[in-house]
C-alpha positions, 0 to 999 in steps of 0.5 A: 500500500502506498500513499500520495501526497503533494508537495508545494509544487502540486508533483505527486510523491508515492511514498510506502504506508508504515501502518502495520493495520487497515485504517477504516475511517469513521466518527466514533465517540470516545473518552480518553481516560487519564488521572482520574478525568474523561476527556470526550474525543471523536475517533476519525480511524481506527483499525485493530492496531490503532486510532486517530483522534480529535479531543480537548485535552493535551496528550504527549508522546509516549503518554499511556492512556486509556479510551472508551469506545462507545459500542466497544469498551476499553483499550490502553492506548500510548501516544504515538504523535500529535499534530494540529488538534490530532492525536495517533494512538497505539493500542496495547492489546493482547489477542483477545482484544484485538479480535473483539476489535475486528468483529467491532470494526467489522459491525462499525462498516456494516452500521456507519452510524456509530456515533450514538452514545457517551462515555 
């Protein structure tokens, strides 16, 4: 799998995708859960390896962190980076997890309205 992107002279540059999981897009309601505190966030992507995020709260690299899905549950997550309002997060999963992740996801395509719901 590659991407494309255009630099400032509009000339396409192919160049190979590092993410090890198929990112499906969506817009799922979350928490991010740290110290004690939710935080509500919206997912943008999210495959069985990981997630984009927009929320309000300030999240650094390598910050362990644990979020809420709505209509999945709980996953700890590390913070892989962050840039304008978004954050790229990395689930620490073990096995069973990340199966309950595809069947999620799988659910998610089929029903794309997945936003109903809090933390």
């Amino acid at each position: 799998m590659t991407a494309t992107i255009l630099p400032m002279d509009n000339t396409a540059v192919a160049f190979p995708e590092r993410r090890r999981n198929q990112r499906q897009t969506c817009n799922i309601k979350a928490c991010v859960v740290q110290c004690g505190f939710e935080y509500a966030c919206v997912l943008t992507n999210i495959s069985t390896g990981g997630a984009c995020l927009i929320s309000p709260c300030l999240l650094e690299e390598m910050q362990l962190l644990r979020l809420e899905i709505v209509g999945f549950g709980g996953v700890t997550a590390v913070v892989r980076w962050t840039e304008d309002g978004e954050t790229g997060v990395e689930f620490h999963s073990d096995p069973d997890t990340v199966s309950r992740l595809g069947n999620f996801l799988e659910r998610a395509a089929a029903q794309p309205e997945t936003t109903a719901g809090s933390c």
